[in-house]
C-alpha positions as CSV (number, residue, x, y, z in Angstrom):
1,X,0.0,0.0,0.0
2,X,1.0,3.6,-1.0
3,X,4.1,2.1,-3.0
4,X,3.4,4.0,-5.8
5,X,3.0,7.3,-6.5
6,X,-1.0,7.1,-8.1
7,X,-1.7,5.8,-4.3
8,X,0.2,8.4,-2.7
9,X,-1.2,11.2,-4.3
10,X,-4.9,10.1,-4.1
11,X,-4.0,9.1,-0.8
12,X,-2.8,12.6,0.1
13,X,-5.4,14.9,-1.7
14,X,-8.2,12.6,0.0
15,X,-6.7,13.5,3.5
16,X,-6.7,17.4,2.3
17,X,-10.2,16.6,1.0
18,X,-11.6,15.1,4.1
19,X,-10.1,17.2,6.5
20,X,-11.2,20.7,4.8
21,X,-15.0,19.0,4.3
22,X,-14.8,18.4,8.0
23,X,-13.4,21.7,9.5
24,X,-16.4,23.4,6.5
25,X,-18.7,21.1,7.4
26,X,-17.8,21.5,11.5
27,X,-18.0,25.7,10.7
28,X,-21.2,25.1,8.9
29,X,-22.9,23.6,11.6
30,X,-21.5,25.8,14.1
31,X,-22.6,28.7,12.3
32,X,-26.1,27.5,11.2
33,X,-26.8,26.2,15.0
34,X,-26.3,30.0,16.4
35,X,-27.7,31.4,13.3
36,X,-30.9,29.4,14.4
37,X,-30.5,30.0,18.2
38,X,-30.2,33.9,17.2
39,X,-33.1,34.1,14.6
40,X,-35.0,32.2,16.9
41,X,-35.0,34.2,19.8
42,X,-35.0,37.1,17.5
43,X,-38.6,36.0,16.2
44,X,-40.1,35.6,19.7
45,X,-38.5,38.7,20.8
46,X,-41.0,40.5,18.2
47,X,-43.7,38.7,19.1
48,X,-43.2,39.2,23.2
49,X,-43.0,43.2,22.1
50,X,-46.6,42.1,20.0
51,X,-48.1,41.2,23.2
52,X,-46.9,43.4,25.1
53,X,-48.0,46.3,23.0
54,X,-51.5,44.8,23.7
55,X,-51.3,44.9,27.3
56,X,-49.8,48.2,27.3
57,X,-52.9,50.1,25.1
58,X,-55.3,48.1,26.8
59,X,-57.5,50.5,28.8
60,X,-58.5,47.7,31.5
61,X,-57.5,48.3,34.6
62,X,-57.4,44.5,35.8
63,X,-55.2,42.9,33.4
64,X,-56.7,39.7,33.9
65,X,-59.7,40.2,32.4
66,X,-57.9,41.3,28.9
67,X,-56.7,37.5,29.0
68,X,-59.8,36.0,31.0
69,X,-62.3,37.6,29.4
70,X,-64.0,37.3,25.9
71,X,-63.0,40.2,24.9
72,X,-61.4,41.6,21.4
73,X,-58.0,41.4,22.6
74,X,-58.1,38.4,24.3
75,X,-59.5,36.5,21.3
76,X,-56.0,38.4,19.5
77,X,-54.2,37.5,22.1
78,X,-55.8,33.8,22.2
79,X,-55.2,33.4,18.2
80,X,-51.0,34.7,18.3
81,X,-50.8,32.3,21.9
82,X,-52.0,29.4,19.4
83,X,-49.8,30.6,16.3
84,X,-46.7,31.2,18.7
85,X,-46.9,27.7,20.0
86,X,-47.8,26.1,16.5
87,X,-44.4,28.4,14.4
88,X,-42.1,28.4,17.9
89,X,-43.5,25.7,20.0
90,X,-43.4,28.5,22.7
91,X,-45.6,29.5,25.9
92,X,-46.6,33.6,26.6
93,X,-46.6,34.3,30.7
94,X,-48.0,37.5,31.5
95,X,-46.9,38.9,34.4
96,X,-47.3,42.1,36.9
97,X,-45.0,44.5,38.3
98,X,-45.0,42.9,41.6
99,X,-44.2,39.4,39.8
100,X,-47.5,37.9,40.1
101,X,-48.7,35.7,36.9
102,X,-51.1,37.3,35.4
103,X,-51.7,34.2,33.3
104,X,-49.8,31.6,31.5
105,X,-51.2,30.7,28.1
106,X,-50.4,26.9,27.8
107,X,-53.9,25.9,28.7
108,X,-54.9,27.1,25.1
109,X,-52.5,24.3,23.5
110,X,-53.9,20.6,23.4
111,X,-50.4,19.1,23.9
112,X,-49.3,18.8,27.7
113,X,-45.5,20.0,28.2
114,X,-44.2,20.4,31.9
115,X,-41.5,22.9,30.4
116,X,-43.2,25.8,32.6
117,X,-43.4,23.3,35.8
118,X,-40.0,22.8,35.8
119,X,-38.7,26.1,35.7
120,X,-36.6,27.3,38.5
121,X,-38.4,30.3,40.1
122,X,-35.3,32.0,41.4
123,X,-33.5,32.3,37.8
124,X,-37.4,33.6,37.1
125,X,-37.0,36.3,39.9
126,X,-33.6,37.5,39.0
127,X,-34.9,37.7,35.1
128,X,-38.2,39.5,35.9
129,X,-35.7,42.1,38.4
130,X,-34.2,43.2,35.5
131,X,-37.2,43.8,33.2
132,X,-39.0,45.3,35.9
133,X,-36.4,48.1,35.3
134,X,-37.0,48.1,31.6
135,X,-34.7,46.1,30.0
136,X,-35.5,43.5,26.9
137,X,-33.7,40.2,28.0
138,X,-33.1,37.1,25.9
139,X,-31.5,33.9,28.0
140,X,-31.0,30.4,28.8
141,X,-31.9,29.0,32.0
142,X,-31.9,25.9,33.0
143,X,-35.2,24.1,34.3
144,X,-35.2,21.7,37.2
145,X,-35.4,18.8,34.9
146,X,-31.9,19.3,33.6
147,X,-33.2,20.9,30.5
148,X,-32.5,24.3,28.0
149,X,-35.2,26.7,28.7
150,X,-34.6,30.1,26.3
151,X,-36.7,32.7,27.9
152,X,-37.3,36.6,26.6
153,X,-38.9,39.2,28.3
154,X,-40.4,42.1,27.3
155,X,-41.5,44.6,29.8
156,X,-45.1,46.5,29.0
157,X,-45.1,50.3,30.0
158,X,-48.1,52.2,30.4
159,X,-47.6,56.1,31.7
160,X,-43.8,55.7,31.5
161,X,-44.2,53.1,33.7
162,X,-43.4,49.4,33.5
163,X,-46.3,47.5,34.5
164,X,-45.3,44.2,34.3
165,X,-43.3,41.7,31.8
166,X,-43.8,39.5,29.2
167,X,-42.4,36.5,28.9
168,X,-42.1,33.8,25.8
169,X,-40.7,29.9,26.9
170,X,-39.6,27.7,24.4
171,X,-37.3,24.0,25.3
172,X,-33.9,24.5,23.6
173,X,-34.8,20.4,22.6
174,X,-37.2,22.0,19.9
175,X,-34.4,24.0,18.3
176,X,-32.2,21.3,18.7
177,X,-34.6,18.6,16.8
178,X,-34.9,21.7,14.0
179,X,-31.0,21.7,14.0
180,X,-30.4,18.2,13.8
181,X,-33.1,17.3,10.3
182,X,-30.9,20.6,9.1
183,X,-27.6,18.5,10.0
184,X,-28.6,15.6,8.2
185,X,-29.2,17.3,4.8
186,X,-25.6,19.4,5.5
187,X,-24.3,15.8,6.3
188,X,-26.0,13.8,2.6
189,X,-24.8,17.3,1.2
190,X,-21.2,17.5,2.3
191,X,-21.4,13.4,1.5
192,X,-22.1,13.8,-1.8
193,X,-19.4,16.7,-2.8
194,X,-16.8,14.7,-0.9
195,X,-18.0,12.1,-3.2
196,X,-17.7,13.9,-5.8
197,X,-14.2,15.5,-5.0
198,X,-12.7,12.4,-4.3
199,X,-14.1,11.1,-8.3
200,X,-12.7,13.9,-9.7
201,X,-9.4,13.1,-7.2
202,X,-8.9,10.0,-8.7
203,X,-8.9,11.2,-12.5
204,X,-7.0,14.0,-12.0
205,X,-4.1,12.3,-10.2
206,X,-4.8,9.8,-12.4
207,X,-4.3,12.0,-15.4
208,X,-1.3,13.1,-13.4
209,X,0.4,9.8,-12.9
210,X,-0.6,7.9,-15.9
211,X,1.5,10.0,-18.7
212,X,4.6,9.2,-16.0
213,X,4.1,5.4,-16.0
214,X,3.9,5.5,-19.4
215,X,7.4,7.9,-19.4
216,X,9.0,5.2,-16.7
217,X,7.8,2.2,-19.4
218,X,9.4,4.3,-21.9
219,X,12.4,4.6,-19.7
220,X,13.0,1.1,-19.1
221,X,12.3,0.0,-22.4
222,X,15.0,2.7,-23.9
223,X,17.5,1.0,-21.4
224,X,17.0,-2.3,-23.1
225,X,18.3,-1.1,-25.8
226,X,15.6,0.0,-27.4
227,X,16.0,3.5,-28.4
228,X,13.1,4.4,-30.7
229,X,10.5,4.3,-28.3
230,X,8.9,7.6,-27.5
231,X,6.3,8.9,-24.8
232,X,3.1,9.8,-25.7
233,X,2.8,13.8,-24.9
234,X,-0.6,14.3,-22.6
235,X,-1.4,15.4,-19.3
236,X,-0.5,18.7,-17.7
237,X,1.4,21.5,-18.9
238,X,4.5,20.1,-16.4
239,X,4.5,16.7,-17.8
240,X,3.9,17.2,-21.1
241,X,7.2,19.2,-20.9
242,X,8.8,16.7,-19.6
243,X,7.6,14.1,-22.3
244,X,8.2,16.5,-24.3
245,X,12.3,17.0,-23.0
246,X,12.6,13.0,-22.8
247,X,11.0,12.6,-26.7
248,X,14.4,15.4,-27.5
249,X,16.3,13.4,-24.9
250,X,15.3,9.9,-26.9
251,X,16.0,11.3,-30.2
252,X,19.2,12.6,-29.0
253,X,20.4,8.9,-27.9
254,X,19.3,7.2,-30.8
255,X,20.9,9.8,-33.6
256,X,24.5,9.1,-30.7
257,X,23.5,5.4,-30.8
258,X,23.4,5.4,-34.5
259,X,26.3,7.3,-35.4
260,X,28.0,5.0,-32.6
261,X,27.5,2.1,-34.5
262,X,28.3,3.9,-37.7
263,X,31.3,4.9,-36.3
264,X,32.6,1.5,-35.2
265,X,31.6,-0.4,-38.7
266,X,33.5,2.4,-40.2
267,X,36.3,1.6,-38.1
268,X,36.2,-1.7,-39.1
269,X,36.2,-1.3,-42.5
270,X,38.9,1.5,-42.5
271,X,41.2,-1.3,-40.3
272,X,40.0,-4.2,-42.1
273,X,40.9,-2.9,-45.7
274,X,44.9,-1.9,-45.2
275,X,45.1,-5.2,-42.6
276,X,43.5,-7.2,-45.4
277,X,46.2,-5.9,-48.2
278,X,49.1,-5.9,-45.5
279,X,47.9,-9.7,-44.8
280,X,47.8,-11.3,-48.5
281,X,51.1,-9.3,-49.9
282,X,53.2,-11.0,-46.8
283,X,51.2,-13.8,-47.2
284,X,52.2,-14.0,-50.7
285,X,55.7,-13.0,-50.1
286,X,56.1,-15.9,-47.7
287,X,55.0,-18.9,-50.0
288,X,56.6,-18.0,-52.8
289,X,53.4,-16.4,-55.1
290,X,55.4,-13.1,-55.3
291,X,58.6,-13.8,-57.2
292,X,61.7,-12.1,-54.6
293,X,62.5,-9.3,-57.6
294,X,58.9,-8.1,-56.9
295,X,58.9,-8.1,-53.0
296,X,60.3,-4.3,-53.0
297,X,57.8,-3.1,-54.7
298,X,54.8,-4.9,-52.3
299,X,57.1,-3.8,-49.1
300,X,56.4,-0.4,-50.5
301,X,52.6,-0.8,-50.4
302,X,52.6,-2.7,-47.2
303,X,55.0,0.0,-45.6
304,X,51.9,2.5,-47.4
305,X,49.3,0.7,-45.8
306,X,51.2,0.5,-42.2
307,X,51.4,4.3,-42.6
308,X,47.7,4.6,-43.4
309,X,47.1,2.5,-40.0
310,X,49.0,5.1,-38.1
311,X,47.7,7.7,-39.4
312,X,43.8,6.4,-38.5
313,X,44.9,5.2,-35.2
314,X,46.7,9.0,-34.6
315,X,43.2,10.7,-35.7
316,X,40.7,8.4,-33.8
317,X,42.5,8.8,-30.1
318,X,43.1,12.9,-30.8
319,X,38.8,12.6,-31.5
320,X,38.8,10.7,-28.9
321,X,40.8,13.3,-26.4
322,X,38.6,15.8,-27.9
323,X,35.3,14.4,-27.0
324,X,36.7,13.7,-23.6
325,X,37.3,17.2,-23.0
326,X,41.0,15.8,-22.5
327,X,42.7,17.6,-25.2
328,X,44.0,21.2,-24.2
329,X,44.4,24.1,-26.4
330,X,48.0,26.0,-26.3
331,X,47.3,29.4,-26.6
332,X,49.6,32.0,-28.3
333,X,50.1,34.8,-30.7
334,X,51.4,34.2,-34.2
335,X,50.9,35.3,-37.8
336,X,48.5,33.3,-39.6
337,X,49.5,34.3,-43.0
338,X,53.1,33.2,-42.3
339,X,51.6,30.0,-40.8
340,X,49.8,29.6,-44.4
341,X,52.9,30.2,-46.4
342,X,54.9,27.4,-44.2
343,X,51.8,24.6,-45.0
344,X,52.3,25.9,-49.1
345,X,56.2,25.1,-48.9
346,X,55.9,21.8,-47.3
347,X,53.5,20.6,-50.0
348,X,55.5,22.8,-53.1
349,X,56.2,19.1,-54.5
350,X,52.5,18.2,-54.9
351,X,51.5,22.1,-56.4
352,X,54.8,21.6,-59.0
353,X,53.6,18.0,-60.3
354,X,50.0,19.5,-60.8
355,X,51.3,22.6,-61.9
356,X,49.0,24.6,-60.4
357,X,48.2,27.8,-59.9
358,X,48.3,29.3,-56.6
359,X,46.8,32.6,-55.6
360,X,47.3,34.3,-52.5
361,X,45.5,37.6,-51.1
362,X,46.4,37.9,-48.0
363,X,45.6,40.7,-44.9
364,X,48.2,43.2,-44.4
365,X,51.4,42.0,-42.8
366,X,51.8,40.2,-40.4
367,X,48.4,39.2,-39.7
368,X,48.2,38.2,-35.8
369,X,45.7,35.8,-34.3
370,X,45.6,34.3,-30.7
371,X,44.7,30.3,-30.6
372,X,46.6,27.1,-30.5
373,X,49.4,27.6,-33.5
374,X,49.6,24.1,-34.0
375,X,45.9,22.7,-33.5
376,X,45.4,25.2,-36.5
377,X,48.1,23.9,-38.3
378,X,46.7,20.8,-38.9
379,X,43.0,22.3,-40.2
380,X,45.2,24.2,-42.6
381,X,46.7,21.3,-43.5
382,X,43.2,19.1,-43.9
383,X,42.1,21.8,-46.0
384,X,44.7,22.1,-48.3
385,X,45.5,18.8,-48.7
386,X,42.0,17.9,-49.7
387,X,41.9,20.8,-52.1
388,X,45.3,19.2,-53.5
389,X,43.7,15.4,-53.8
390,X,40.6,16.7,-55.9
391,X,42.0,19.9,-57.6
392,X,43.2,18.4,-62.0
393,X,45.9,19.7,-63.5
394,X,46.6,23.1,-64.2
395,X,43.9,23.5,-61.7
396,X,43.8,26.6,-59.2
397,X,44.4,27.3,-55.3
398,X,42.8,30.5,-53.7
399,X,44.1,31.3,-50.0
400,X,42.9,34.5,-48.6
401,X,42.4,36.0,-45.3
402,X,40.7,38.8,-44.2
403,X,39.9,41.1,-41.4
404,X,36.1,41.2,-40.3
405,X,34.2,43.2,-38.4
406,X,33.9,41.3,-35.4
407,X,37.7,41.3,-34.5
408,X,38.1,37.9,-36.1
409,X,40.3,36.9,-39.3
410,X,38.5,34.5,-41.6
411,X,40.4,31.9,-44.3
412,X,39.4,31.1,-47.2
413,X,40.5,27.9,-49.0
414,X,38.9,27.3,-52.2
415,X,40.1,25.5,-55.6
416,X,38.6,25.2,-58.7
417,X,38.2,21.3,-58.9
418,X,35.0,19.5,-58.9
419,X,32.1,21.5,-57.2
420,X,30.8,19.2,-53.7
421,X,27.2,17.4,-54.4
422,X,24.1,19.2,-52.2
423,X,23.4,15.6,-50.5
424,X,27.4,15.7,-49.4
425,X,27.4,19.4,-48.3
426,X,25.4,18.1,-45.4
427,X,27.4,15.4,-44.2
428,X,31.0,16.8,-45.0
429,X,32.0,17.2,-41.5
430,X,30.6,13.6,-40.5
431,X,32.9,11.3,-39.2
432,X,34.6,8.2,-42.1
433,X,32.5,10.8,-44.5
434,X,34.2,10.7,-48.0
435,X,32.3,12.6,-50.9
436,X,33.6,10.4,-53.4
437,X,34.3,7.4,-51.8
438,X,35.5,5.7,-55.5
439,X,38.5,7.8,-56.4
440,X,39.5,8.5,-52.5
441,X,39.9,4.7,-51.3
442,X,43.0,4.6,-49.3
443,X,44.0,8.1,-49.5
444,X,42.5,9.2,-46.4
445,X,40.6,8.3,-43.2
446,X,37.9,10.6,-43.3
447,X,38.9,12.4,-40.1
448,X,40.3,15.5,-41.1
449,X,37.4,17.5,-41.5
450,X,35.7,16.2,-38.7
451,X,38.6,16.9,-36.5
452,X,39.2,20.4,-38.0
453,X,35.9,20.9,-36.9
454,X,36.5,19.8,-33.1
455,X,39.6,21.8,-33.4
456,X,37.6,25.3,-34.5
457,X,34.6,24.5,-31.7
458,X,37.4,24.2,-29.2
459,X,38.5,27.6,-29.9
460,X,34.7,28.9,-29.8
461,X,35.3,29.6,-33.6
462,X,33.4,28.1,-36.8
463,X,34.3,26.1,-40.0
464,X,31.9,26.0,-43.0
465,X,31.8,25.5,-46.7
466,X,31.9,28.5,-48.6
467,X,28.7,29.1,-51.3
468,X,29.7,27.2,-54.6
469,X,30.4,29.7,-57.3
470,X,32.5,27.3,-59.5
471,X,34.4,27.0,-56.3
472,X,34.8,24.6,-53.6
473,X,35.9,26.2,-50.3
474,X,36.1,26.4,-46.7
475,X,35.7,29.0,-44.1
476,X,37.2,29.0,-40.6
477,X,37.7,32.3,-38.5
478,X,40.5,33.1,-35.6
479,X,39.7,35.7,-33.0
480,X,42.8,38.5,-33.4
481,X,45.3,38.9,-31.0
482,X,45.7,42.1,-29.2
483,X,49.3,42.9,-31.2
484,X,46.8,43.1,-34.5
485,X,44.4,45.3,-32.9
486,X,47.1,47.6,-32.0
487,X,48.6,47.5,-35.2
488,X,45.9,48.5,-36.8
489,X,44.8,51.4,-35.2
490,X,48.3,52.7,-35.6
């Protein structure tokens, strides 16, 4: 019981439930029971000051004979005895100044009630001492029997002077019976909302709780390794958001889960293919299939291939370091055009054989940025060496930099060889991504760009493809150093 969170909820807003329908209910009754005390005694107040009126104006001396008689008033007084007893179940007493009862009017009701017998005639005295003076009193006394009497008095004046009292009796057990059929109905009432709260409890917490079991399931069955599944998006605002953040969250893992396995059957292949070669040239070597005048030139291949390995094995652990946030950035100064220049000279060889034709528009000298020299280095490098693999002969090499207006220097690397397909502009910084996967085989790993990428997000810079116009090129920017600010606004 209450092990889950459905029962702990209901369980909790049913306690809140319950406990405010009880303190309502208790205030309620409370209220209602002096509301009906209070209106009550209210009513026979005005009808005490009724017949005292009558006694008051009535031009008898012996007051007696107003309520012994057969006279107009008396047959008044007879009929409001009769109604106050049938509305109020309530006796009139009539007294005089000196206390004496004139006369008690419970002889005109048929039903027998020793309410008036019981009363205590000292509580009587002190009451009628203090209307004898004047004064309108309403009050509870308590009757020799043990029960409620409520009792008011209204003196009657005639000359300015009080000439006796008036006095209306009713049991408090009459008011109390009135209250009680009232408390039932509050009772069935309050019943049927708590009823109803407690329905409408349920759903809602069950509206609540639902769209989160259904999350959990999700949950559970993502970290069977089943990544596709998604939570349905309902309930409240709150929890929609957050089926909404583990939907992203789900999408997230599976695009990581897919590229992971991506990643590692591209792994495979890149290490299967030179291991492959390296294996049937030895293999060959060592039975005799290739002659010993050849071996040189399949050493040469494997020696390639071992090179290859390296290389793969040097770029996956630097991505690698890079994801793990274990790679650190060595920050300096230096002249990125000069840096430029250096990468041209090292690969003169390649631009003689093609013959090409290298154009270079460069940023005034010396051109001073501030990151990790040789981190960018090596994207200058996997630029250019990709422009060098797919640039013909005769072809063209554009390297410029510029100064923008954000204190940054861009590159530009473009050549004028064949243009990049739309569908592989998208994936061009993916991992073991080759855009033409039949004339590259072997004379890369796919990394470079990937890891110039990671390189330029490490510095809090950016690397893009520049728009084709009969060009392919890249973009990356370098924040400037504070030597080239100054420089410049000599």
């Amino acid at each position: 019981m209450f092990q889950n969170m459905f029962s702990r909820l209901l369980a909790l807003f049913l306690v809140v439930i319950l406990l405010m329908a009880f303190v309502s209910a208790a205030y309620s009754v409370a209220s209602i029971r002096h509301t009906m005390t209070e209106s009550r005694m209210a009513n026979l107040l005005l009808q005490a000051r009724d017949i005292a009126y009558l006694a008051a104006n009535s031009g008898m001396r012996d007051y007696g004979g107003l309520f012994f008689g057969q006279s107009m008033d008396m047959k008044y007084l007879q009929r409001k005895a009769k109604m106050v007893y049938d509305d109020y179940h309530a006796y009139i007493m009539i007294v005089d100044s000196t206390g004496r009862v004139l006369d008690n009017m419970a002889f005109l009701t048929k039903n027998s009630d020793n309410a008036l017998e019981t009363l205590d005639h000292e509580d009587i005295s002190h009451l009628l001492m203090d209307v004898m003076k004047g004064q309108e009193l309403r009050t509870k006394v308590v009757n020799s029997a043990g029960g409620v009497i409520m009792t008011v008095a209204v003196p009657y004046m005639k000359n300015n002077r009080v000439q006796g009292a008036v006095l209306i009796h009713t049991s408090a057990q009459v008011v109390e019976a009135e209250y009680h059929g009232l408390l039932m109905q509050i009772v069935v009432g309050f019943s049927l909302a708590t009823l109803v709260a407690m329905l409408g409890t349920a759903l809602y917490t069950s509206g609540i709780v639902k769209p989160l079991t259904v999350i959990t399931g999700a949950a559970e069955t993502m970290s069977r390794g089943k990544l596709n599944v998604r939570a349905e998006v309902t309930g409240v605002n709150e929890v929609r958001q957050l089926a909404g953040a583990f939907n992203v969250m789900a999408e997230k893992l599976e695009t990581v889960e897919k590229g992971r396995k991506e990643f590692v059957s591209n792994v495979s292949h890149e290490l299967r293919s030179p291991i492959t070669s390296i294996h049937g040239f030895v293999e060959g070597m060592l039975d005799g299939t290739i002659p010993h005048e050849d071996q040189t030139q399949y050493l040469q291949i494997v020696f390639d291939e071992t090179n290859r390995l390296k290389r793969l094995i040097s770029d996956l652990l630097q991505l690698s370091r890079m994801d793990n946030g274990v790679e650190q950035l060595q920050w300096s100064d230096f002249d990125i055009n000069e840096l430029l220049g250096n990468v041209l000279i090292a690969r003169m060889n390649d631009i003689e054989q093609k013959e090409l034709n290298v154009q270079l528009d460069f940023e005034r000298e010396p051109c001073m940025v501030h990151a990790d020299q040789d981190r960018i280095s090596q994207v200058a490098v996997n630029i250019i060496d990709n422009a060098l693999k797919f640039v013909g002969h005769n072809g063209r090499l554009t390297i410029c930099t510029s100064l923008l207006h954000d204190n940054t220097v861009a590159v530009d690397i473009s050549n004028d060889g064949p243009l990049i397909p739309e569908e592989d502009r998208l994936h061009i910084f993916d991992r073991f991504y080759k855009v033409d996967k039949a004339h590259t085989a072997g004379q890369g790993t796919g990394l470079g760009l990937s890891i110039s990428q990671q390189i330029m997000q490490m510095h809090g810079q950016s690397i893009s493809l520049l728009p084709e116009e009969h060009e392919t090129g890249f973009r990356f920017t370098l924040a400037t150093s504070s030597q080239n600010a100054k420089s410049l606004e000599s």
